[in-house]
Residue, then its C-alpha position, 0 to 999 in steps of 0.5 A: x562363704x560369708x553372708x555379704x559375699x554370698x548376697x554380693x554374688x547374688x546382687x550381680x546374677x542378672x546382670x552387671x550392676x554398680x556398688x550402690x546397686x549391689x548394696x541395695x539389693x543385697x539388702x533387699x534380697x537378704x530381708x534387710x540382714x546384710x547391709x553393707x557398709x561402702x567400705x566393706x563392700x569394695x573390699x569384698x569386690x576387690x578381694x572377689x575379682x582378685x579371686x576370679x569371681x567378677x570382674x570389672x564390666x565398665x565405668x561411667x561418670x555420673x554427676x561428676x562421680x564415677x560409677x563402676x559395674x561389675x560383673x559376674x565371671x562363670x567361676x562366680x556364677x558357680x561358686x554362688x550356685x554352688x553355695x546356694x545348693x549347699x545352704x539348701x542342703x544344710x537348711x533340709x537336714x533341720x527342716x525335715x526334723x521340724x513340724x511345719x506348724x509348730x515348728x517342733x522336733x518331730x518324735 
């Protein structure tokens, strides 16, 4: 899973959120490293409710402009948590062999 779409997923853990609102806080809980363009993210969205992850969950007309929520599905909810346990894994396989103050391999 790519970063944008694992932080994609992420955005809609606590609940359905509009793409403006996905682009923010993708941006804010990857430390700013995923800023997603307007057009990527909805190519993202489309690509994952094709995929069954999330879904649709509204629509509402804010200053003359529709605003679309999308939503979390179970299949979504674990395909980010799964991803989560394998970056996880993954990140416990180098920071077992590094010292936790300098940084350096261990001998």
């Amino acid at each position: 899973m790519s970063e944008p779409t694992y932080f994609v997923l992420a955005a809609l853990l606590d609940g359905p959120v509009h793409g403006y609102g996905i682009i923010k806080r993708a941006e804010a809980q990857s430390d700013g490293r995923v800023r997603l363009a307007v057009g990527t993210l909805y190519g993202a969205l489309d690509r994952l409710a094709r995929d069954g992850l999330v879904v649709v969950d509204g629509e509402e007309t804010v200053q003359g402009r529709p605003r679309r929520y999308y939503r979390l599905t179970e299949d979504g909810r674990s395909a980010v948590t799964r991803e989560a346990r394998r970056l996880q894994q993954a990140a416990q396989v180098v920071m077992g062999r590094t010292s936790p103050l300098t940084g350096d391999a261990r001998a």
